[in-house]
GUZADO-622036 format. One record per atom (N, C-alpha, C, CB): residue in one letter; x, y, z. Coordinates in steps of 0.05 Angstrom, whole numbers, padded with zeros to 5 digits, always signed. Glycine has a CB too. Layout:
BEGIN
AXYZ;...
END
This chain:
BEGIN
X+00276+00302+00214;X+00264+00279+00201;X+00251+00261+00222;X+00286+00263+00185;X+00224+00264+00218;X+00205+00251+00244;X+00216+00220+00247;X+00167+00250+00236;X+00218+00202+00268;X+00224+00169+00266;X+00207+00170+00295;X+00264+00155+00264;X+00192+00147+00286;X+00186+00135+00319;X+00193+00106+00327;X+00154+00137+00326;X+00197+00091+00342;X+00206+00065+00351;X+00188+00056+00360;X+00225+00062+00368;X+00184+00032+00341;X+00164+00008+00349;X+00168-00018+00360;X+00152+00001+00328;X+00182-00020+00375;X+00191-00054+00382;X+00215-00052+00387;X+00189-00078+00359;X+00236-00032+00386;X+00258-00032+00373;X+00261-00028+00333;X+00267-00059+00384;X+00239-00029+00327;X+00248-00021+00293;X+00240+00005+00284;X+00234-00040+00270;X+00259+00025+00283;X+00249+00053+00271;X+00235+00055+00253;X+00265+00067+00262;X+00213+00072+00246;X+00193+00068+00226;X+00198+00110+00213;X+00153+00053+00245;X+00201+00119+00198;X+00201+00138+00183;X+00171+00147+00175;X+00218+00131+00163;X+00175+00171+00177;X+00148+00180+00170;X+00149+00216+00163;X+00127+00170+00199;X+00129+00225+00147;X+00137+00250+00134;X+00106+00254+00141;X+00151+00252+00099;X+00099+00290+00154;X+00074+00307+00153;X+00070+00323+00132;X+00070+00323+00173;X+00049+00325+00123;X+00040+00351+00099;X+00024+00365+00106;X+00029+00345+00073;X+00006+00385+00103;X-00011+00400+00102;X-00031+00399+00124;X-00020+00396+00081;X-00057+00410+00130;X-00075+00422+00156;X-00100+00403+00138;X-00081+00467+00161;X-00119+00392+00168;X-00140+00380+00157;X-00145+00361+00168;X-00140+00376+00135;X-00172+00350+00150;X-00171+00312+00163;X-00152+00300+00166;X-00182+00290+00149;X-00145+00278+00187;X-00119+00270+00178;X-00122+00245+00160;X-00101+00265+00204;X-00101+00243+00143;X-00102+00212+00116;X-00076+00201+00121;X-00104+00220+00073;X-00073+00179+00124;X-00050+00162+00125;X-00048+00150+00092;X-00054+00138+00151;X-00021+00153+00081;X-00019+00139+00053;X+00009+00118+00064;X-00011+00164+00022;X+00000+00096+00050;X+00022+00079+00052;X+00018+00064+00024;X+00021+00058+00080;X+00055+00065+00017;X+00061+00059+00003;X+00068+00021-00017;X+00072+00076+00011;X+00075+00014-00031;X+00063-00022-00049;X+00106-00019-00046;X+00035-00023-00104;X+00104-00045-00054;X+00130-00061-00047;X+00150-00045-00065;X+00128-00096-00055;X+00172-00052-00053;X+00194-00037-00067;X+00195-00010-00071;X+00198-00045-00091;X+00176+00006-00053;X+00168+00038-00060;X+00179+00041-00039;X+00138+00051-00063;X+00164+00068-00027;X+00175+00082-00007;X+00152+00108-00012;X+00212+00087-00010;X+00154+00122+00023;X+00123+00148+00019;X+00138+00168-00010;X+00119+00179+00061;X+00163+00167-00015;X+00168+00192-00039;X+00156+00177-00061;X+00204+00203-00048;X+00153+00160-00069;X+00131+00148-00088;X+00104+00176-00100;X+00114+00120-00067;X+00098+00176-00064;X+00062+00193-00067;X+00079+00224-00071;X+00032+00191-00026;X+00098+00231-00069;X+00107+00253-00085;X+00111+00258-00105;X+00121+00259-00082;X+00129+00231-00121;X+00129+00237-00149;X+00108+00223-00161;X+00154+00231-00161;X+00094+00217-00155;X+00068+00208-00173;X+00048+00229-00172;X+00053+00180-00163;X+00057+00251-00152;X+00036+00278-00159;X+00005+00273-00133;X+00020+00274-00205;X+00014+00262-00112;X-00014+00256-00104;X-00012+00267-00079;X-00024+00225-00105;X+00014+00285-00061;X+00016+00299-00042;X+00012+00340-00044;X+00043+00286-00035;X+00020+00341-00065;X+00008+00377-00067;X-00016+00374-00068;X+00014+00398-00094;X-00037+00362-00081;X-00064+00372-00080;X-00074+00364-00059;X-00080+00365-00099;X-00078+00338-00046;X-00082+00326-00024;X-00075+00344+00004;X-00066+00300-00026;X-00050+00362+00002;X-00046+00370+00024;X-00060+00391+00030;X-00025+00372+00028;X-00072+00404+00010;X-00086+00430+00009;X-00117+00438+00034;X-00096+00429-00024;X-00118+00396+00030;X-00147+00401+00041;X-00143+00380+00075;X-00176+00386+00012;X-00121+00363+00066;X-00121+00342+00100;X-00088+00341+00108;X-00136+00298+00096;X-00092+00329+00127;X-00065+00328+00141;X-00048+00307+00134;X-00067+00326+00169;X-00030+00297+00118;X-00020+00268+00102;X+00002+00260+00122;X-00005+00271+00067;X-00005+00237+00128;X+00015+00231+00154;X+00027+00199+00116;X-00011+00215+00205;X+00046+00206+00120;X+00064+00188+00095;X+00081+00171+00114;X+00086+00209+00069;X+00081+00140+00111;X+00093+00123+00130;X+00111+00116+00100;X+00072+00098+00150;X+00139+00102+00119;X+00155+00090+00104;X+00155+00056+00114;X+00181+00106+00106;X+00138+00040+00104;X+00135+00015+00113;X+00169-00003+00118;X+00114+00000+00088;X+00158-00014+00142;X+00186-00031+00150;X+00202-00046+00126;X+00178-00056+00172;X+00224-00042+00125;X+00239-00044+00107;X+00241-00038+00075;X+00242-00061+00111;X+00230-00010+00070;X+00228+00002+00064;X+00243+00038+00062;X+00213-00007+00071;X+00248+00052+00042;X+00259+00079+00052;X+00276+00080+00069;X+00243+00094+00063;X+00261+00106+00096;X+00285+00114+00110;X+00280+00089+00141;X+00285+00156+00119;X+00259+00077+00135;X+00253+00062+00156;X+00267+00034+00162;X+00227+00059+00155;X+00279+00024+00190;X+00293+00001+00189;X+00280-00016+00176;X+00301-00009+00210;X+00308-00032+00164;X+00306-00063+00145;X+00300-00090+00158;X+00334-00071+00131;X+00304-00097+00173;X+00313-00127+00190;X+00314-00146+00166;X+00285-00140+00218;X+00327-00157+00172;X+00329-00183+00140;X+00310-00203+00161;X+00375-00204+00126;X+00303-00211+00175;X+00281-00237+00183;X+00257-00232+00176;X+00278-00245+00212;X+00251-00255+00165;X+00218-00248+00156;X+00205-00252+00183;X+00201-00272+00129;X+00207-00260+00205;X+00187-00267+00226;X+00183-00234+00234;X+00200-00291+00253;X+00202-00217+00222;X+00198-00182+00227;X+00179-00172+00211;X+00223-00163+00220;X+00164-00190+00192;X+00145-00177+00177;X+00118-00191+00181;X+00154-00177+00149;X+00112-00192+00200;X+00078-00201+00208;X+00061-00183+00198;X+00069-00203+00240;X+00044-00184+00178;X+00030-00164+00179;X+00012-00142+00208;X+00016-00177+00164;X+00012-00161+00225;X+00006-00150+00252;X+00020-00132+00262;X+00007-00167+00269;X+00053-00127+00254;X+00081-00112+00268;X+00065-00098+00249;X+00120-00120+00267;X+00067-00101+00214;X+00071-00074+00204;X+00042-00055+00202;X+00084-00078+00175;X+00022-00067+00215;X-00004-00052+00222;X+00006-00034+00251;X-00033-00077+00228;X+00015-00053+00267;X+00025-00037+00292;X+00050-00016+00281;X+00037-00061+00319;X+00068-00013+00266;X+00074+00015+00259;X+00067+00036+00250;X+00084+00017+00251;X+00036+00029+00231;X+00026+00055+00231;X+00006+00061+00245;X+00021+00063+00211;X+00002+00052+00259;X-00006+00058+00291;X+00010+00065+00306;X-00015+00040+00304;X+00038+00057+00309;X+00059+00070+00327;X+00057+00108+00317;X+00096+00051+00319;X+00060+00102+00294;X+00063+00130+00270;X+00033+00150+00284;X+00056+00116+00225;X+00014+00139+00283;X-00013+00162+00294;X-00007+00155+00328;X-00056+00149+00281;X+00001+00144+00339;X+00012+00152+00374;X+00017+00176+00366;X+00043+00135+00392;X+00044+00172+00355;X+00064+00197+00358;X+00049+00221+00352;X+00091+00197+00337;X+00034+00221+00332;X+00024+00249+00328;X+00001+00249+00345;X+00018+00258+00297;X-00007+00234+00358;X-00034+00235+00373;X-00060+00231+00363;X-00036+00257+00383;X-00056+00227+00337;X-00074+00226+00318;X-00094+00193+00331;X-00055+00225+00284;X-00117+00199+00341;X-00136+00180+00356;X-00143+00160+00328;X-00168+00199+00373;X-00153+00178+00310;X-00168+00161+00275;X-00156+00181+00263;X-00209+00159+00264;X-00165+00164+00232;X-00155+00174+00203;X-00166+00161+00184;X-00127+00173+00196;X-00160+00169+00161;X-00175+00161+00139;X-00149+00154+00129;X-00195+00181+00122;X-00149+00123+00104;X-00129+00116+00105;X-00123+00107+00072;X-00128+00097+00126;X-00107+00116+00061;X-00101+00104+00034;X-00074+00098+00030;X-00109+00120+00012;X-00081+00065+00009;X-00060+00053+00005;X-00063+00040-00032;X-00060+00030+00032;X-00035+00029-00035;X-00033+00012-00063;X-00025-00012-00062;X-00015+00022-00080;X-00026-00024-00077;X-00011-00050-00081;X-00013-00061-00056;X+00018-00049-00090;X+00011-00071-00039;X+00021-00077-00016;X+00004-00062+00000;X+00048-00072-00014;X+00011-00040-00002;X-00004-00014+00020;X-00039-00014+00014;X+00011+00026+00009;X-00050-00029+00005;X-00073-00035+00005;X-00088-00063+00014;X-00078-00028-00015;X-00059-00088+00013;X-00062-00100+00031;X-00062-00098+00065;X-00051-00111+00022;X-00045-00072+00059;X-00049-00071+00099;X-00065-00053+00106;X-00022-00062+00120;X-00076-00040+00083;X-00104-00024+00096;X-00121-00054+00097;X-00123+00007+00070;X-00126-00072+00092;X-00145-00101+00097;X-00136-00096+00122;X-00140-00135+00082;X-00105-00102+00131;X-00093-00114+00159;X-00094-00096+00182;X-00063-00121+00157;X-00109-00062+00169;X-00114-00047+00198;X-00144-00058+00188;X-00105-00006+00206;X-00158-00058+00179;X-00186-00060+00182;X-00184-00092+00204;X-00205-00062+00145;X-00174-00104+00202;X-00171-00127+00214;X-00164-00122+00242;X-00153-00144+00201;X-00145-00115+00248;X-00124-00110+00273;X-00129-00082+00292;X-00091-00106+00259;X-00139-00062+00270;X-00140-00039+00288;X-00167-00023+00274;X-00108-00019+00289;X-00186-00033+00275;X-00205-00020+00254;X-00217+00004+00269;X-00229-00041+00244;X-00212+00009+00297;X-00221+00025+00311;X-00209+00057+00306;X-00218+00013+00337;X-00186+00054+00291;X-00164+00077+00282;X-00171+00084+00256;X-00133+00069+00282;X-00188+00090+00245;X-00199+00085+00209;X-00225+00095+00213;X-00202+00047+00193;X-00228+00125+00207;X-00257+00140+00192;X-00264+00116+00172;X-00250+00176+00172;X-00241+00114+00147;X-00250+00098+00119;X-00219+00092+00112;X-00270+00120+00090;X-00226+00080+00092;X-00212+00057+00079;X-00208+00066+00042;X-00235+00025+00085;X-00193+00067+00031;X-00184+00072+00010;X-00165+00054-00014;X-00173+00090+00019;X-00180+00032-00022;X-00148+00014-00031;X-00147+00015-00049;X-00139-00012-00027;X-00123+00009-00067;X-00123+00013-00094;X-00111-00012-00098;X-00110+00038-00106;X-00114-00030-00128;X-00102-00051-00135;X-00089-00066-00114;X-00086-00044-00153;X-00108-00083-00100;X-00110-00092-00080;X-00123-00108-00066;X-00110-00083-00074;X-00129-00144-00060;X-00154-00151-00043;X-00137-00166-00025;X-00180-00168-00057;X-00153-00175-00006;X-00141-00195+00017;X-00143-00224+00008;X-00156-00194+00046;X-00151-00238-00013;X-00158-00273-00014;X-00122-00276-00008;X-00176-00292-00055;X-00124-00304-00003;X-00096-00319-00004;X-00086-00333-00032;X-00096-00343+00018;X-00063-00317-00036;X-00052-00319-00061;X-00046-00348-00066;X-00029-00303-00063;X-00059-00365-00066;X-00052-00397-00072;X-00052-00401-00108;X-00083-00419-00054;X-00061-00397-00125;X-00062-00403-00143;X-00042-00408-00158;X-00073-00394-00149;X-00029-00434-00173;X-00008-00436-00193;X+00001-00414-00206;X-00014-00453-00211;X-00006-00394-00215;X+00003-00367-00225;X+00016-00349-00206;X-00019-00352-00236;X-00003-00346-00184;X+00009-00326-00173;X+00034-00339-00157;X-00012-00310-00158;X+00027-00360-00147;X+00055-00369-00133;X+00078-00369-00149;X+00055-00397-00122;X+00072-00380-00172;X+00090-00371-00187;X+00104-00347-00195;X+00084-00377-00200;X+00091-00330-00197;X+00094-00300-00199;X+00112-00296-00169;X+00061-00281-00201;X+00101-00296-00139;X+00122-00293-00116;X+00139-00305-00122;X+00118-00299-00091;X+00146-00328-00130;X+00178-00348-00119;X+00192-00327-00145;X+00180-00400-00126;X+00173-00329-00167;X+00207-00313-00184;X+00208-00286-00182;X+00211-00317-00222;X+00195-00263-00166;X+00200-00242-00157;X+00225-00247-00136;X+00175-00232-00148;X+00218-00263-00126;X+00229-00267-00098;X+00260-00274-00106;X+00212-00294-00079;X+00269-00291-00130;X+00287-00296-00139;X+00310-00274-00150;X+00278-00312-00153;X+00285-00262-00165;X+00294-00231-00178;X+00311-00216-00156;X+00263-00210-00187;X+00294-00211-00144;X+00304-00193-00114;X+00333-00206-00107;X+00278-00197-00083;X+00337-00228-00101;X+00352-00243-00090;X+00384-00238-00103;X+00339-00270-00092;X+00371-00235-00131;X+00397-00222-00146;X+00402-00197-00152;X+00401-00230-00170;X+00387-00181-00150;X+00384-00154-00150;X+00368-00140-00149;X+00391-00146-00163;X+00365-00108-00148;X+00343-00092-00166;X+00342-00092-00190;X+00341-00068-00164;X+00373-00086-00201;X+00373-00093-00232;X+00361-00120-00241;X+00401-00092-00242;X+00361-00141-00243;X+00346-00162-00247;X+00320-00155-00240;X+00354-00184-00235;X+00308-00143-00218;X+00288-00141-00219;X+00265-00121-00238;X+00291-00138-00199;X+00289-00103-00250;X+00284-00075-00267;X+00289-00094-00292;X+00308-00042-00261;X+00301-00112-00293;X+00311-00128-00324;X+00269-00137-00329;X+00345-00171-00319;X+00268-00154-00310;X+00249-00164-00309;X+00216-00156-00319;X+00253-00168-00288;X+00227-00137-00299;X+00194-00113-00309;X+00192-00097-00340;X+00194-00079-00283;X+00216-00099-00348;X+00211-00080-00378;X+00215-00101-00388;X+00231-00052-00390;X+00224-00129-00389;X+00211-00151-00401;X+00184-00158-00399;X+00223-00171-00394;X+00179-00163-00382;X+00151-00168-00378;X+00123-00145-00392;X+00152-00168-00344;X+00132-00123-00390;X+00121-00106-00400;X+00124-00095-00426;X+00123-00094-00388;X+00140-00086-00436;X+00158-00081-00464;X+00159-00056-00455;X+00146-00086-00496;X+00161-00047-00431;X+00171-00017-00438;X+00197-00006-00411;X+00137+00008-00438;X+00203+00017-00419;X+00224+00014-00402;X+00223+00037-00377;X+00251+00017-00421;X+00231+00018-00353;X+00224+00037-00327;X+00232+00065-00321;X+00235+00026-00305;X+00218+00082-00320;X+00217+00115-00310;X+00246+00116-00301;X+00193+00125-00281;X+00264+00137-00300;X+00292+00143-00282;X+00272+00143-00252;X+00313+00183-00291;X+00259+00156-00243;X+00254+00156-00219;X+00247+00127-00198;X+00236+00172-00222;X+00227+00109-00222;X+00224+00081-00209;X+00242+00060-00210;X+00204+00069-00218;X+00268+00071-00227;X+00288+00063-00226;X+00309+00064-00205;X+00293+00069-00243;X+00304+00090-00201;X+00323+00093-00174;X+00305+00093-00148;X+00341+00122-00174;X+00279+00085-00143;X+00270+00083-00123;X+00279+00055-00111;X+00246+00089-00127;X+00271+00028-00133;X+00279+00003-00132;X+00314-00001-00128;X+00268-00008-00159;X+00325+00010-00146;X+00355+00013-00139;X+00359+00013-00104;X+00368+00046-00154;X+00347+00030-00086;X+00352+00044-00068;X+00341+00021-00046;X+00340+00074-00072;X+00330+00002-00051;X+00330-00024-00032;X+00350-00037-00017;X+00323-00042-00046;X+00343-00041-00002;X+00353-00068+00004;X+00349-00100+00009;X+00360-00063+00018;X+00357-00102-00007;X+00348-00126-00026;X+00340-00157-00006;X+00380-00132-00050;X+00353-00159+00017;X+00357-00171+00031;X+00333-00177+00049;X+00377-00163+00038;X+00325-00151+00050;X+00300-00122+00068;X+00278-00138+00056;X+00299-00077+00056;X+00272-00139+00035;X+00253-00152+00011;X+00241-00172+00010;X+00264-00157-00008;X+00268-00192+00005;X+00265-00218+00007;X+00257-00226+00033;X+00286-00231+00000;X+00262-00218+00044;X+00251-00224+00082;X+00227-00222+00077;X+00259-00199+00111;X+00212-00196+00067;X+00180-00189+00068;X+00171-00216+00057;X+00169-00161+00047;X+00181-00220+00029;X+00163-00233+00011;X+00164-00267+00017;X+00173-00224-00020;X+00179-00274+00047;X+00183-00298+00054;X+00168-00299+00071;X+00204-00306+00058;X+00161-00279+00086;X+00152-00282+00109;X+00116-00294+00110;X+00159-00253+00122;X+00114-00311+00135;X+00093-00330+00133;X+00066-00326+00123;X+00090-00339+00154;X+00060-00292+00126;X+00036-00294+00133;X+00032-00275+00102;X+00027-00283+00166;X+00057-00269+00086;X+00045-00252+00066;X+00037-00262+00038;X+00063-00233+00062;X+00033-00283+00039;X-00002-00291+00022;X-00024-00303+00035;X-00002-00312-00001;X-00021-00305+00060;X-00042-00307+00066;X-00067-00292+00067;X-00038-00312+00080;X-00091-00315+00077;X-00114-00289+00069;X-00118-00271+00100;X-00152-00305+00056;X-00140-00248+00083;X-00144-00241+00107;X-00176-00233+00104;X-00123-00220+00117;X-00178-00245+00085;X-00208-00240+00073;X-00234-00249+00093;X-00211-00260+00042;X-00233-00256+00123;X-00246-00257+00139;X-00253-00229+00152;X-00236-00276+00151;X-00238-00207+00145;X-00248-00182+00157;X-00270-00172+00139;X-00227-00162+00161;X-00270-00179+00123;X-00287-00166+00097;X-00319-00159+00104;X-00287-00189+00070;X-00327-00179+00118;X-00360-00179+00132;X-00361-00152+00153;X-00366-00212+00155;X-00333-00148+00169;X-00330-00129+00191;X-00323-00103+00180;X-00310-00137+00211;X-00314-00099+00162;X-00317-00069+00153;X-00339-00048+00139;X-00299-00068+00137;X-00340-00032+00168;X-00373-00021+00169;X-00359+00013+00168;X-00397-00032+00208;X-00332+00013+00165;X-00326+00035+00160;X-00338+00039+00125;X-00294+00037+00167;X-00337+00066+00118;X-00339+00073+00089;X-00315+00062+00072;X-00341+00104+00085;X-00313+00049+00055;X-00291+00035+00043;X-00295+00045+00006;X-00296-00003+00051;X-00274+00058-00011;X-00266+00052-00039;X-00244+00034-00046;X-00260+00075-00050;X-00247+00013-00057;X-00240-00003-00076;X-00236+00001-00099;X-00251-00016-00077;X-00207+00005-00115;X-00205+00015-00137;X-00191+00002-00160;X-00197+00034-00133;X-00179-00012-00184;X-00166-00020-00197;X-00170-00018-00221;X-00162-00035-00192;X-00149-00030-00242;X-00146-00017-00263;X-00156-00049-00276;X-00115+00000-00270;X-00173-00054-00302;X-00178-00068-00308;X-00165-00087-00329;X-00192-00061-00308;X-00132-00084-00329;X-00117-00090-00336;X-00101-00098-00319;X-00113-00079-00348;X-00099-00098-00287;X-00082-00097-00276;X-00097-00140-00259;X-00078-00060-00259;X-00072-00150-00254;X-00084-00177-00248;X-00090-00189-00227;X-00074-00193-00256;X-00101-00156-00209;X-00110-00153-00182;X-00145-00151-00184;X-00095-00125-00167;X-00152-00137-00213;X-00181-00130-00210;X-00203-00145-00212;X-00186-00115-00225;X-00199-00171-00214;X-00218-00190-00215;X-00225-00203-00181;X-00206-00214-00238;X-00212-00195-00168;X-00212-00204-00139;X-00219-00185-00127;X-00189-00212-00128;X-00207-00155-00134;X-00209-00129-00115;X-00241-00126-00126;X-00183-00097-00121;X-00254-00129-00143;X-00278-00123-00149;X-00288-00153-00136;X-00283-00114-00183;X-00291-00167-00135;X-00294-00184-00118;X-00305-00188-00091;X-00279-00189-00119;X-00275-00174-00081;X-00286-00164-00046;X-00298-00153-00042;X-00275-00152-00027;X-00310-00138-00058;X-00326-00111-00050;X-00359-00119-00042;X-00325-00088-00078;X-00372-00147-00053;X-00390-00159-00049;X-00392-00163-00025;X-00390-00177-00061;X-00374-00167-00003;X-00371-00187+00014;X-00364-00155+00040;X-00343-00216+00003;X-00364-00132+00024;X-00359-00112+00046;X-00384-00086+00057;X-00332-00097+00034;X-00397-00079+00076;X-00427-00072+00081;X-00424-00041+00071;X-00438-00078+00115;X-00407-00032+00070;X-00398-00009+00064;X-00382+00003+00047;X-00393-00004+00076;X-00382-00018+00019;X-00359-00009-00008;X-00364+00001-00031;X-00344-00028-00018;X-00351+00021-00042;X-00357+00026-00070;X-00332+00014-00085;X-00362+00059-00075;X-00340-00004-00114;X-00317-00003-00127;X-00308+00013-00160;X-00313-00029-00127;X-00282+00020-00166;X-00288+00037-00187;X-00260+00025-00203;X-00291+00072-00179;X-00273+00011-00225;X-00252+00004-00241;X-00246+00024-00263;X-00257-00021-00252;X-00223+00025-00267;X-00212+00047-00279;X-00189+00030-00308;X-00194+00066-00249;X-00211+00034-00324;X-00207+00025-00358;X-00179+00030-00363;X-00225+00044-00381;X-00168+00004-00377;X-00151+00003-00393;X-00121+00000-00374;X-00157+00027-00411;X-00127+00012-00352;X-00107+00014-00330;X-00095-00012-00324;X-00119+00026-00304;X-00062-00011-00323;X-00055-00038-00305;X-00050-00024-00281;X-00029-00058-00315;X-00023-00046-00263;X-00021-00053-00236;X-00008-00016-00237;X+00002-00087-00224;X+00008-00014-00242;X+00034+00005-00233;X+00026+00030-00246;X+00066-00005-00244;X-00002+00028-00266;X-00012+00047-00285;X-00046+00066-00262;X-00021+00023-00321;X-00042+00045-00245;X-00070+00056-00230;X-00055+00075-00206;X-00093+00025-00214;X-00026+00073-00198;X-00021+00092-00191;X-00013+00115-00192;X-00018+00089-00186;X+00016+00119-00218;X+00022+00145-00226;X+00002+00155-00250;X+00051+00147-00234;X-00014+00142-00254;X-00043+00162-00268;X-00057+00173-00247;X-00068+00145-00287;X-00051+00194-00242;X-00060+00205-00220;X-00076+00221-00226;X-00044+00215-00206;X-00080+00233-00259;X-00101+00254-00267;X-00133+00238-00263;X-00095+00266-00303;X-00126+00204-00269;X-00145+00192-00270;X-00156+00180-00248;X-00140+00178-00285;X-00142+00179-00227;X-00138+00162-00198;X-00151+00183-00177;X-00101+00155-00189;X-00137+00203-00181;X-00137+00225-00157;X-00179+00228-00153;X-00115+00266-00174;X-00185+00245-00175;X-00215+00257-00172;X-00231+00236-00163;X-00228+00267-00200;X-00228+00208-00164;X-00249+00187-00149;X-00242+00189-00119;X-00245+00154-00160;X-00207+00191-00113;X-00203+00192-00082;X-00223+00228-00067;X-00157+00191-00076;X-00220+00239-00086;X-00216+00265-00076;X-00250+00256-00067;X-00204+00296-00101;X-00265+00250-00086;X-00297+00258-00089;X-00307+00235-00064;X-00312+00251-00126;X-00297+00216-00063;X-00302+00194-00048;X-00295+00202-00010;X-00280+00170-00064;X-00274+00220-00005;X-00264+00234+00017;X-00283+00263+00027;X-00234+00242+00008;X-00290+00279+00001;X-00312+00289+00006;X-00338+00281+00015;X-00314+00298-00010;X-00345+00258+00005;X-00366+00250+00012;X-00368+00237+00041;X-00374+00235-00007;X-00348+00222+00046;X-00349+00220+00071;X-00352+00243+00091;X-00329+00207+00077;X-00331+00259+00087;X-00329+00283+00107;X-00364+00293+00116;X-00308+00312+00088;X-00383+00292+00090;X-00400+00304+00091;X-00431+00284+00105;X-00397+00315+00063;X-00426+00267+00116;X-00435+00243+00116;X-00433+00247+00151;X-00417+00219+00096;
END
């Protein structure tokens, strides 16, 4: 089981298949077995090399409960610690949720390690608005009491009830691990000043249901090199395990680069 040490904090990480290499990183409360059971590592591996990070506090990767451990800067420098190890110089990089905010934070921090850019339900502005803050403090609360509260929460919010698998992925937190992230200083902040500098090839993707896509289509104005592709009817958590629907834009979009 690959681990490399970044600072002192072990970071976890899983290889797949021969090829370009693609880094996937995984949205909050997940972990890289996410991009397994959502179906997006057999086909993918067929054609590039999937280097799958387990973001700090996260999975099999250390927790630290201090948020000053979650700079977005540390957790850009682990998956960069993650391509040291394999030697991997660049990559092409896809992410969700969370994990598409720190594809912003390598385009920012390490843009020199990035063929392209891949995000899904995802932009960099700073989450200031009365809603959404609202939305962090009572996540943040949720967490604080559990996963279950947090799993109460979401099939309230939604009316339907969570998968056994995203059930026990969230179960499998640490809860403590979490709340650290979601305190920590810099994670609403913006970072929407890189947006002019990304001259890599960039897709931008969301579901037009999801209450990321009015922003993630947004950024894409402001980026010299983006395509964006909203994907109907889709919410937040629906743009990723629809993968019949998700996958063929990454696949066609990766081709085209390669060929480019």
């Amino acid at each position: 089981m690959p681990y490399v040490d970044n600072k002192g904090v072990r970071i976890h990480y899983e290889v797949e298949g021969k090829g370009p290499p693609l880094v996937l990183v995984h949205g909050l409360g997940n972990s890289l077995q996410t991009w397994y059971d959502d179906g997006y590592v057999e086909p993918l591996k067929k054609n590039y090399h999937l280097v799958l990070v387990d973001v700090r506090g996260h999975g099999l990767s250390d927790k630290p409960h201090n948020s000053k451990a979650y700079t977005m800067k540390l957790i850009v420098s682990d998956v960069i610690a993650v391509l040291d190890d394999l030697k991997i110089s660049k990559a092409h990089f896809l992410g969700h949720s969370r994990g598409g905010r720190i594809g912003f934070g390598i385009a920012k921090y390490a843009p020199e390690r990035i063929y392209s850019l891949i995000i899904g339900g995802a932009h960099p502005y700073k989450k200031t608005s009365a809603d959404e803050r609202a939305f962090i403090d009572s996540l943040i609360q949720l967490w604080k009491k559990g996963a279950e509260a947090v799993i109460a929460g979401y099939e309230k919010e939604t009316g339907s009830k969570m998968t056994p698998k995203m059930r026990a992925m969230l179960m499998s937190n640490d809860q403590k691990a979490i709340v650290a992230l979601m305190s920590a200083e810099d994670f609403t902040l913006s970072l929407e000043d890189v947006l002019p500098t990304m001259k890599m090839p960039c897709l931008v993707y969301a579901g037009d249901a999801d209450t990321s896509f009015s922003n993630a289509k947004k950024c894409v104005e402001s980026m010299p090199n983006a395509t964006f592709v909203s994907l109907p009817g889709l919410n937040h958590r629906e743009s990723s395990d629809r993968v019949d629907i998700v996958l063929p834009h990454i696949t066609k979009f990766l081709e085209k680069v390669k060929r480019s």
